[in-house]
DRENLO-370318 format. One record per residue (C-alpha): residue number from 0; residue in three letters; z, y negated, x negated. Coordinates in nm, 3 decimals, decimal comma. Each point is the difference from the previous one (the first is absolute). Example, Ala and Ser with C-alpha at 12.3 -4.5 7.8 and 13.67 -1.06 7.14 Angstrom:
num	residuo	up	north	east
0	ALA	0,780	0,450	-1,230
1	SER	-0,066	-0,344	-0,137
This chain:
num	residuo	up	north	east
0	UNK	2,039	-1,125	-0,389
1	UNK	-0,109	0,060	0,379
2	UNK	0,001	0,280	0,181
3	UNK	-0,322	0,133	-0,036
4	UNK	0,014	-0,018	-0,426
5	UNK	0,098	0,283	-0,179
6	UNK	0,197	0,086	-0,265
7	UNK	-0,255	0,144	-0,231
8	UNK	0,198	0,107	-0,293
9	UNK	0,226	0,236	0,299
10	UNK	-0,323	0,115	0,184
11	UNK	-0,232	0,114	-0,318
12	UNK	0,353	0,167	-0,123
13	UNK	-0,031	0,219	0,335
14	UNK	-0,364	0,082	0,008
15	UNK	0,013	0,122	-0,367
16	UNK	0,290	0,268	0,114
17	UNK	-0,220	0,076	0,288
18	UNK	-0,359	-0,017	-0,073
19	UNK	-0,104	0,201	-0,272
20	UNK	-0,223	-0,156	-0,251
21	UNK	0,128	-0,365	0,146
22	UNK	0,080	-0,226	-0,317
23	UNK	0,119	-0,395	0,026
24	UNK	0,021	-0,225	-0,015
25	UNK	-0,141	-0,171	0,322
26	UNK	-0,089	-0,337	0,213
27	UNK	-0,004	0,015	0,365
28	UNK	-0,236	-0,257	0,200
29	UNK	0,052	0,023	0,387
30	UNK	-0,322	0,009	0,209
31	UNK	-0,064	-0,281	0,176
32	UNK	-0,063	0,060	0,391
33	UNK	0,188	0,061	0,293
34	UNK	0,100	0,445	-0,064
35	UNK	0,351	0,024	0,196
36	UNK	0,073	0,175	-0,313
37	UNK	-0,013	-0,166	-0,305
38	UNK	-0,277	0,131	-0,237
39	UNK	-0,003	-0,051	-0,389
40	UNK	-0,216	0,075	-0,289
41	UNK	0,201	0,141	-0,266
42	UNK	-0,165	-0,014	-0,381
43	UNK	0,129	0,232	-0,212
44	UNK	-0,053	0,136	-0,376
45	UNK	-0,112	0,327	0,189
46	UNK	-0,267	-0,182	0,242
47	UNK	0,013	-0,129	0,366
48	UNK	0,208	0,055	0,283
49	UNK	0,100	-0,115	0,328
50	UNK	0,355	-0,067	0,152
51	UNK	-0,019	-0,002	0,385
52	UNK	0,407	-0,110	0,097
53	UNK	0,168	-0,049	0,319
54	UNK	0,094	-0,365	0,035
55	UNK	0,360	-0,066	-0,096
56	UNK	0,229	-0,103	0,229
57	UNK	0,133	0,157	0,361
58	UNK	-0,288	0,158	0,156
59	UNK	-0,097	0,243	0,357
60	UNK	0,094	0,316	-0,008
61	UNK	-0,357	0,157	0,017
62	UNK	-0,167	-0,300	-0,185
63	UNK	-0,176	0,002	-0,332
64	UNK	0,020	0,352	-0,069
65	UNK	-0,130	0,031	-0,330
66	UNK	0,156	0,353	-0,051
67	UNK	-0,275	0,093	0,305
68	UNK	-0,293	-0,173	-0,218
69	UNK	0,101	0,218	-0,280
70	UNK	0,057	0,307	0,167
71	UNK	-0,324	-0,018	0,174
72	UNK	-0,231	-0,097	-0,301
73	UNK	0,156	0,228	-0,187
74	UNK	-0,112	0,289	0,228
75	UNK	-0,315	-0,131	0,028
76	UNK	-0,057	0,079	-0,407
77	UNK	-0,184	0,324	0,025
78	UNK	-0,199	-0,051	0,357
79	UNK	-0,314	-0,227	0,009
80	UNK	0,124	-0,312	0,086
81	UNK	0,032	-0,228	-0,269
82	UNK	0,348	-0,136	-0,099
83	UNK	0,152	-0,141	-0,313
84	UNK	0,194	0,281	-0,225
85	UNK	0,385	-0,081	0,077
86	UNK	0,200	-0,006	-0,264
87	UNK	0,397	-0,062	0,112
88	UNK	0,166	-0,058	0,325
89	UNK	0,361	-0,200	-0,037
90	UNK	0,259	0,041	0,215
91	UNK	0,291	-0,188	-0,236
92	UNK	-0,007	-0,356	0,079
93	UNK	0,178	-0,104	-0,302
94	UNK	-0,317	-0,017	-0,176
95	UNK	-0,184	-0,267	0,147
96	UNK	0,210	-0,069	0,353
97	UNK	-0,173	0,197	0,190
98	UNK	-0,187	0,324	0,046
99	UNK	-0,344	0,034	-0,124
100	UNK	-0,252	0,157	-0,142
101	UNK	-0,288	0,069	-0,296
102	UNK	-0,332	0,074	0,006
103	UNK	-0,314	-0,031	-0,220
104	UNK	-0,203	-0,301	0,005
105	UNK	-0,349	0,054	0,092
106	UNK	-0,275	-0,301	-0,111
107	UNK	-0,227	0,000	0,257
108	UNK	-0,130	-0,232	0,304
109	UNK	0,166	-0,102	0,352
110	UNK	-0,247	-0,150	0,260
111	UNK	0,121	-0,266	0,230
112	UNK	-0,299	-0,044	0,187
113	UNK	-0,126	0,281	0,258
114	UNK	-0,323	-0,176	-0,022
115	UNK	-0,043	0,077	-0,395
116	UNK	-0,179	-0,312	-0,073
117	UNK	-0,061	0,101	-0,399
118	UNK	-0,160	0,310	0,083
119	UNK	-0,341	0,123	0,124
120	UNK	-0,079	0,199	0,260
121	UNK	0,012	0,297	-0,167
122	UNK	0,321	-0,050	-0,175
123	UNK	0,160	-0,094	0,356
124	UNK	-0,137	0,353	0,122
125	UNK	0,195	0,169	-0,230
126	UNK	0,266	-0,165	-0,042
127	UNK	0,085	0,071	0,392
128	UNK	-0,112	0,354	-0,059
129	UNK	0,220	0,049	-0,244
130	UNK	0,292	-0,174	0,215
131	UNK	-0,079	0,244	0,286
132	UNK	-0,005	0,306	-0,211
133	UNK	0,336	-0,116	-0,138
134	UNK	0,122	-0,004	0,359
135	UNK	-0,102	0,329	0,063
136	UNK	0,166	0,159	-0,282
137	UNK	0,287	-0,170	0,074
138	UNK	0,018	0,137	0,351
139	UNK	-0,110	0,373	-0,110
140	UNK	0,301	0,010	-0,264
141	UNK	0,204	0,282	0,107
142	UNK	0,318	-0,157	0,069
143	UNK	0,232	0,324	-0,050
144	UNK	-0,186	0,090	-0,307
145	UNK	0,038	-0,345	-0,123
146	UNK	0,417	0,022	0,030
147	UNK	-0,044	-0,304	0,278
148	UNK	0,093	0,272	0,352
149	UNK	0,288	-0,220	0,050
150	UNK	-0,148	-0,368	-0,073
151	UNK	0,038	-0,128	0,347
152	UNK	-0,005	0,168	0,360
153	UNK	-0,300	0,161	0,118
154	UNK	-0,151	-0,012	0,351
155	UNK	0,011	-0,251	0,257
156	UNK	-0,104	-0,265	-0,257
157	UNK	-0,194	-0,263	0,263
158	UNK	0,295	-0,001	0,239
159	UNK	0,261	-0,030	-0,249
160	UNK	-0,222	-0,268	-0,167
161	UNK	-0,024	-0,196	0,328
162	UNK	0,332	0,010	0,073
163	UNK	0,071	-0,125	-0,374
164	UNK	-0,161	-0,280	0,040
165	UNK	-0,025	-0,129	0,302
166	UNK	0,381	-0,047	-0,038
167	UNK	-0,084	-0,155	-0,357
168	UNK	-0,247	-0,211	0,226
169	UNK	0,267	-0,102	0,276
170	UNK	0,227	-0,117	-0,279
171	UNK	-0,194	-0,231	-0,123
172	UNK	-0,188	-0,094	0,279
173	UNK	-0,092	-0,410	0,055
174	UNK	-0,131	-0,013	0,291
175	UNK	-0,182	0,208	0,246
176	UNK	-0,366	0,163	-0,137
177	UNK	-0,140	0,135	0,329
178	UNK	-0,262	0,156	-0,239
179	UNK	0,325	0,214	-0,178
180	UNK	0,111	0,058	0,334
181	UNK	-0,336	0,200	0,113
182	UNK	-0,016	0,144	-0,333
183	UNK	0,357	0,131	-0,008
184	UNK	-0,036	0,080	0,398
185	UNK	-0,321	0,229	-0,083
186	UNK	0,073	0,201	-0,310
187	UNK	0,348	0,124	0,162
188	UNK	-0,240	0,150	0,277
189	UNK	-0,228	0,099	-0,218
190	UNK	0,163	0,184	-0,255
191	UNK	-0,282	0,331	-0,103
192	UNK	0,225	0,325	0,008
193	UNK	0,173	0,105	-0,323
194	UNK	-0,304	0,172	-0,120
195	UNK	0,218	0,111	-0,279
196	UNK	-0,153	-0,163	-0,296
197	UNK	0,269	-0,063	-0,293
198	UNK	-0,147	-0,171	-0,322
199	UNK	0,148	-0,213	-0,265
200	UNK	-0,075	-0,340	0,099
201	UNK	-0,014	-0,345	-0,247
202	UNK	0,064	-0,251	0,301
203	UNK	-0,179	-0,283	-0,179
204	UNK	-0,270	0,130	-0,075
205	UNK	-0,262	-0,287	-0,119
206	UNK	-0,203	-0,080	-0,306
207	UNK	0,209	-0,191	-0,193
208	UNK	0,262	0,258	0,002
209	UNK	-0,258	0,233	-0,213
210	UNK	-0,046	-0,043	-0,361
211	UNK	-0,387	-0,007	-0,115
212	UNK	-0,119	0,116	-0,382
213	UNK	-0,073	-0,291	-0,159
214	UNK	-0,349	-0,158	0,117
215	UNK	-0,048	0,314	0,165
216	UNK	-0,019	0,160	0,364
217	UNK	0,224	0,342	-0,068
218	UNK	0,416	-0,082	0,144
219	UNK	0,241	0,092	-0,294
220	UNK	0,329	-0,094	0,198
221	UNK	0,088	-0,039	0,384
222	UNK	0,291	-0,218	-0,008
223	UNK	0,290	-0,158	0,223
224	UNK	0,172	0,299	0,152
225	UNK	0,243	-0,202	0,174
226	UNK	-0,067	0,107	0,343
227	UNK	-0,129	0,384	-0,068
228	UNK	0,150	0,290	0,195
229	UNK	-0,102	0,289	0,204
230	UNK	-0,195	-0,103	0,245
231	UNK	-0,350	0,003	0,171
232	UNK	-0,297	0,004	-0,199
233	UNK	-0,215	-0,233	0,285
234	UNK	0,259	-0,265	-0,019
235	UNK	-0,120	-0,102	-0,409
236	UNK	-0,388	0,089	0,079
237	UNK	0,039	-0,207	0,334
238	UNK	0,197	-0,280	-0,166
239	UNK	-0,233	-0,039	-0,278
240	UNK	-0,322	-0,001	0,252
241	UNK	0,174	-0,304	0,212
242	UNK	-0,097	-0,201	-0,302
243	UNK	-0,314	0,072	0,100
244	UNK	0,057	-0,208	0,301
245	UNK	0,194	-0,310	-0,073
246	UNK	-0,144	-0,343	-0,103
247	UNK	-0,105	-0,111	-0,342
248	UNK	0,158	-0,335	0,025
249	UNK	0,326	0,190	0,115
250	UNK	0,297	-0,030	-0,218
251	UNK	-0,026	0,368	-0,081
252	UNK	-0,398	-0,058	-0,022
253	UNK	-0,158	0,314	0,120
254	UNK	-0,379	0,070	0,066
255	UNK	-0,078	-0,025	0,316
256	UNK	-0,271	-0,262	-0,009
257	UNK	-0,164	0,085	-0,316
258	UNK	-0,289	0,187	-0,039
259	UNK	0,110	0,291	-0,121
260	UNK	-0,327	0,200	-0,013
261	UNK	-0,148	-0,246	-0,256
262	UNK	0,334	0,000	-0,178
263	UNK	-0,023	0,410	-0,010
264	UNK	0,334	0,011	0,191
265	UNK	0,024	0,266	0,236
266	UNK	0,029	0,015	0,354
267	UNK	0,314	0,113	0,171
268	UNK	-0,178	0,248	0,150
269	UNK	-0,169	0,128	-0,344
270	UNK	0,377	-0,077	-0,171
271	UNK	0,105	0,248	0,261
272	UNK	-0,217	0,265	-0,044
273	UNK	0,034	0,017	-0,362
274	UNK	0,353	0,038	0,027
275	UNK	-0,025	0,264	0,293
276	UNK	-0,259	0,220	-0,252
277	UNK	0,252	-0,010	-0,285
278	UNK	0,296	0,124	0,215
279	UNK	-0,245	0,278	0,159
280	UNK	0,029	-0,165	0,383
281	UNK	-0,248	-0,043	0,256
282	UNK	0,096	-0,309	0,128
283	UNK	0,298	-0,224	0,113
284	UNK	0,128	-0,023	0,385
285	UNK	0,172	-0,307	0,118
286	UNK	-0,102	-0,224	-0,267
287	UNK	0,002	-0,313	0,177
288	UNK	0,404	0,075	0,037
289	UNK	0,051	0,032	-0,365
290	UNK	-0,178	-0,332	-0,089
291	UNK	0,155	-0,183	0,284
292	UNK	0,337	0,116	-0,115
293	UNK	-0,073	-0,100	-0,361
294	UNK	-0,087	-0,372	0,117
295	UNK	0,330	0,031	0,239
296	UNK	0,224	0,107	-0,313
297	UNK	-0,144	-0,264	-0,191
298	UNK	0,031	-0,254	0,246
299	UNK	0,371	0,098	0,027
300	UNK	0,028	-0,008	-0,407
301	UNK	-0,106	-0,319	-0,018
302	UNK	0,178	-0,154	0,308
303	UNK	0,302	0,101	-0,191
304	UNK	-0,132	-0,201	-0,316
305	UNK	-0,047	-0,326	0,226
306	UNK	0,358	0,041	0,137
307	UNK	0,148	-0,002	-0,368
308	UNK	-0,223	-0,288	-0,044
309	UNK	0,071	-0,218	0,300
310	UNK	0,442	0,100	-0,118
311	UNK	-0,101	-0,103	-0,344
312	UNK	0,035	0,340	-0,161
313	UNK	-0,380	0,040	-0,153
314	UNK	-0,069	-0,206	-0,279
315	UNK	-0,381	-0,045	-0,030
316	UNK	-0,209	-0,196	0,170
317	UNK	-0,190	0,345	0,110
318	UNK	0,225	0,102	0,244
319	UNK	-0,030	-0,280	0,286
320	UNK	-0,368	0,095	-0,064
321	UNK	0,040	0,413	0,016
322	UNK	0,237	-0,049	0,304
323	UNK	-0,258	-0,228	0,147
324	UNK	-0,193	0,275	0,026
325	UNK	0,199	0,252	0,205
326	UNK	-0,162	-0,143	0,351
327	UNK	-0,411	0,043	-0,138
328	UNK	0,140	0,360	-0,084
329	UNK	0,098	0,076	0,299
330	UNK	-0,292	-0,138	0,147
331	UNK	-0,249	0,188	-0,192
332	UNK	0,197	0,352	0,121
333	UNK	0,008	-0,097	0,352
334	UNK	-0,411	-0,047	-0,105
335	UNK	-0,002	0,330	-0,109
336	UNK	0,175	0,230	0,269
337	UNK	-0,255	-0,226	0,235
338	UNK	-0,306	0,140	-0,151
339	UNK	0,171	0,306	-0,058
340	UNK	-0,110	0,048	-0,347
């Protein structure tokens, strides 16, 4: 029996003391993919769940907080933004050997492709409409109302975000990217004033961490919590715009040389303005700063992927290829606070 393998008889014991209308027995089948905590689909006599664990073993501190994913979709179950209904959060590691998690399981779609070759036009256009209107709800959720006042710190997000990583970055640093070092050099002297702004924020947020109804446009589930915390609400709309910008034959294929008109894929600048009109704003100052600080923080991610790779500590094949990308990154920011949009 490995690590990751439960002991089924133990586990559907628990959930039927803690879940009410829960009934065993039950098979667990871990998802396959590369979640830095280990996801299964539990069949039951009562339906379909899903176990979301932290990975056994010693671990950070701060890492794989699944008690954060919980608390956070479970406060999200009476706003607008769609989440799975959470079921049990569980602390006692005797169960399974290590804390974890159940939710519903939702049968719907994940897109891996930004491009959304098995759609037309018009499905495309909604399908990104839809994405931006979850956005917005999720950043006009009324944090105290939701329970979620003391989810991380507020204010000062962009500096304490540079800091954060550009010490993440020096750690794992290669060799020298003069492209990193304008980019880094720039946003710390370029930092807009706290303008105040405190919103829940996802952190990754991307298409294929939403959930789509099945062969439809409408987004059932926004998923992979991992990195959400209070925060500002241009770094997620910025972050998901830089897609916008990068290469289609990038490792992390984006959409920067397709056609997007003829796919029915917005524009930044239309992606933008949809998302301003939800949240009631005019407009948004400085926005070359927050997309060349999303291409520096994901440069600096992803440095730190090539670094595991090049000590052996990343297993797939992706990573030298990710990491490879750290230096185009940076590139395309330093492109950006040069046009100055």
């Amino acid at each position: 029996m490995s690590a990751f393998d439960l002991d089924t008889d133990k586990l559907a014991a628990y959930l039927e003391a803690n879940i009410d209308g829960f009934a065993g027995p039950i098979t667990a089948e871990k998802f396959a993919g590369g979640q830095s905590n280990p996801t299964y689909r539990i069949d039951a006599r009562s339906g379909r769940y899903v176990l979301r664990r932290k990975p056994p073993g010693k671990l950070l501190k701060s890492a794989h907080a699944v008690d954060r994913e919980y608390r956070v979709m479970s406060a999200l179950a009476d706003t607008a933004v769609p989440v799975p209904t959470m079921r049990v959060l569980c602390e006692d590691e005797s169960i399974i050997g290590s804390m974890f998690y159940v939710m519903d399981f939702l049968d719907g779609d994940i897109h891996w492709n930004a491009a959304l070759p098995e759609h037309t036009p018009e499905q495309r256009t909604r399908i990104y409409d839809n994405m931006n209107k979850v956005l917005a709800d999720l950043h006009n959720v009324d944090v105290e109302a939701a329970g979620l006042a003391d989810y991380g710190r507020p204010g000062s997000y962009f500096e304490r975000q540079l800091s954060r990583w550009t010490t993440q970055y020096r750690a794992s640093e290669t060799e020298r990217i003069d492209a990193m070092e304008t980019l880094i050099q720039w946003l710390e002297a370029n930092v807009p004033a706290d303008d105040g702004q405190v919103c829940l924020a996802h952190g990754d947020f991307r298409l294929d961490n939403m959930m789509f109804a099945k062969g439809d446009t409408e987004v059932i589930a926004l998923l992979d919590w991992e990195l959400s915390t209070l925060g500002h609400p241009y770094a997620d709309l910025a972050y998901q715009c830089m897609q916008l910008r990068i290469p289609g034959d990038a490792a992390i294929p984006g959409l920067g040389d397709v056609d997007r008109q003829a796919l029915g894929i917005p524009t930044e600048e239309e992606y933008v303005q949809a998302y301003c009109r939800r949240r009631g704003i005019s407009g948004i100052d400085h926005w070359a700063f927050y997309v060349a600080f999303s291409f520096f923080r994901l440069s600096a991610i992803l440095q730190g992927v090539y670094k595991r790779a090049l000590d052996g500590n990343a297993s797939s094949d992706k990573a030298m290829a990710y990491g490879a990308l750290a230096k185009p990154l940076a590139e395309l920011g330093v492109g950006v606070i040069s046009e100055g949009n």
